[in-house]
C-alpha positions, -999 to 999 in steps of 0.1 A, spaced: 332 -413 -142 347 -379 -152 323 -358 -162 317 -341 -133 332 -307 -135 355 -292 -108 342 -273 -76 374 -249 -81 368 -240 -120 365 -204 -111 390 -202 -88 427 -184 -106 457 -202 -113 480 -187 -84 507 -209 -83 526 -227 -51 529 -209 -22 557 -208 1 584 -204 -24 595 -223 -54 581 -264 -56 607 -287 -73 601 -321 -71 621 -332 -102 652 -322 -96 666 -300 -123 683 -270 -108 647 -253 -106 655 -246 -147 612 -255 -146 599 -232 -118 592 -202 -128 578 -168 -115 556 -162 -150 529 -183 -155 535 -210 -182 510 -223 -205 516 -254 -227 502 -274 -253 505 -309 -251 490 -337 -273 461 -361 -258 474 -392 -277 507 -393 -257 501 -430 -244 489 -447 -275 508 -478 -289 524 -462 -319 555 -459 -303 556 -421 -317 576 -393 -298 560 -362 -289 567 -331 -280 553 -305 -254 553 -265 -270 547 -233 -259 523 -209 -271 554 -192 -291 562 -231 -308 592 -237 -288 601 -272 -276 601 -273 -238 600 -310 -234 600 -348 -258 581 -379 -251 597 -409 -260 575 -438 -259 583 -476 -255 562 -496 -282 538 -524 -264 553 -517 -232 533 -535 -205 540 -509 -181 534 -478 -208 573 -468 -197 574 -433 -211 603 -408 -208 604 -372 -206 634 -354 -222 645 -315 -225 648 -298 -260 683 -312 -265 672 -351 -257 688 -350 -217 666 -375 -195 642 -356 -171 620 -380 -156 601 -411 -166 567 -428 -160 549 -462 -156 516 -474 -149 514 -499 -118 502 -533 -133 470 -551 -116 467 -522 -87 431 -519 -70 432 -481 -75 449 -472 -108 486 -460 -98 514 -441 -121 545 -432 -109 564 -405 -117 603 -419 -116 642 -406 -117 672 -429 -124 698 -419 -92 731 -444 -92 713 -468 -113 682 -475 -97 650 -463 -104 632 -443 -81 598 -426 -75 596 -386 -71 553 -389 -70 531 -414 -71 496 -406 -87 464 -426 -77 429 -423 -96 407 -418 -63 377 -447 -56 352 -449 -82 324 -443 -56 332 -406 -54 306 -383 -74 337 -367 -85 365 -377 -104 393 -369 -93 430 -382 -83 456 -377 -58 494 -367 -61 516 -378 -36 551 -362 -32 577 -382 -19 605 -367 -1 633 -381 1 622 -403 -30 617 -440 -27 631 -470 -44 602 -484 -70 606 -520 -59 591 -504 -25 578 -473 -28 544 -471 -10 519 -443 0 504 -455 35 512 -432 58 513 -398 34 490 -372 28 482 -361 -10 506 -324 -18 482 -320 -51 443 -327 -54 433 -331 -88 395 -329 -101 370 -317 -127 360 -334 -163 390 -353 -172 373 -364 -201 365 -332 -216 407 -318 -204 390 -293 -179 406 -302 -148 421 -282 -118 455 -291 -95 447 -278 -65 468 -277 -29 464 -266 7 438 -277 27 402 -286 21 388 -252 38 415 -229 21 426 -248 -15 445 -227 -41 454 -236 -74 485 -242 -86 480 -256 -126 445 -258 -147 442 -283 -179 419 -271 -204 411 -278 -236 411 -245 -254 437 -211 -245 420 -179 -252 415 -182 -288 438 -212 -296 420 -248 -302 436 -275 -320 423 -312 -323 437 -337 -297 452 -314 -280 450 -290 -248 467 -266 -227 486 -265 -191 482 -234 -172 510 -240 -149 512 -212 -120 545 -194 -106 569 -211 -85 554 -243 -94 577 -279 -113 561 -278 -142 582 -304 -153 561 -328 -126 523 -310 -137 532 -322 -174 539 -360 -163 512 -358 -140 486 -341 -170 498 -376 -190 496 -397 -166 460 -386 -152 451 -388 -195 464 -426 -192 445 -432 -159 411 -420 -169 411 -423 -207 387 -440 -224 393 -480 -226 
């Protein structure tokens, strides 16, 4: 699965509406009223251990990846320019559907902002759901049942051409686009955000990695 493209590929990056989405909480430094496009490397969850870092089109560092070597769980971390914590991630270990969770420390415990789930394998589609949780939940039980999907995510995750898409089925938008080249910029293993205004774009880049862990190639 994953080559299908998405049914929204036309369809322009508008961003959230309803005001500004935050769901990592960093004074809303990462919701913008621009557009943002950055360029992020598709090796992020490879065993090397290496850190990474996510640019602009202009070369400055928004974000680092630091990366736990042979971590069974593929703990990652997401840091600002100056090496403050953001967020983390971690894969869900032996899950039926293929689970990441996008995590805070608060008072020492860590805690799940969004959970993202790879959708069944019998769709004609691939695509995976983003669920928001509000307040956030504790790891050791942070579930899903019961919640509805804030982010919809599909197209040829394979090929980075993908589409984040919210609202509801008979009147989606788009709030961030992954593709692989930007206007005239290409560059090997790698590909580009669009991430639309008022929009974390702190949570579309976890979610962009984890999605690249979830359905990359085994």
């Amino acid at each position: 699965m994953g080559c299908t493209g998405s049914a929204y590929e036309h369809v322009p990056v508008t961003g959230h509406q309803g005001g500004p989405l935050e769901v990592i909480p960093n004074n809303q430094q990462y919701v913008k009223q621009e557009e943002t496009i950055l360029k992020l490397k598709e090796k992020f969850f490879s065993f090397s251990g290496d850190d990474c870092v996510i640019k602009d089109l202009s070369k400055n560092v928004w974000f680092k990846i630091n990366a736990e070597t042979f971590s069974m769980s593929n703990k990652r971390t997401m840091m600002d320019s100056e090496g403050r914590e953001i967020a983390g991630y971690r894969k869900k270990l032996l899950s039926m559907h293929a689970t990441a969770y996008i995590t805070g420390e608060v008072g020492g415990k860590t805690m799940v902002y969004a959970t993202v789930k790879k959708e069944s394998m019998m769709s004609m589609v691939a695509s995976a759901e983003i669920f928001i949780h509000n307040p956030p939940m504790d790891i050791d039980n942070v579930t899903t049942d019961g919640l509805i999907p804030k982010i919809r995510v599909e197209g040829d995750f394979f090929a980075k051409e993908y589409d984040f898409m919210m609202g509801n089925r008979d009147n989606p938008y788009k709030v961030a686009k992954v593709v692989r080249k930007w206007m005239t910029s290409w560059e090997n293993n790698c590909y580009f955000v669009n991430i639309g205004t008022d929009m974390d774009i702190a949570l579309i880049c976890m979610c962009a990695m984890a999605i690249g862990e979830l359905f990359g190639r085994k």
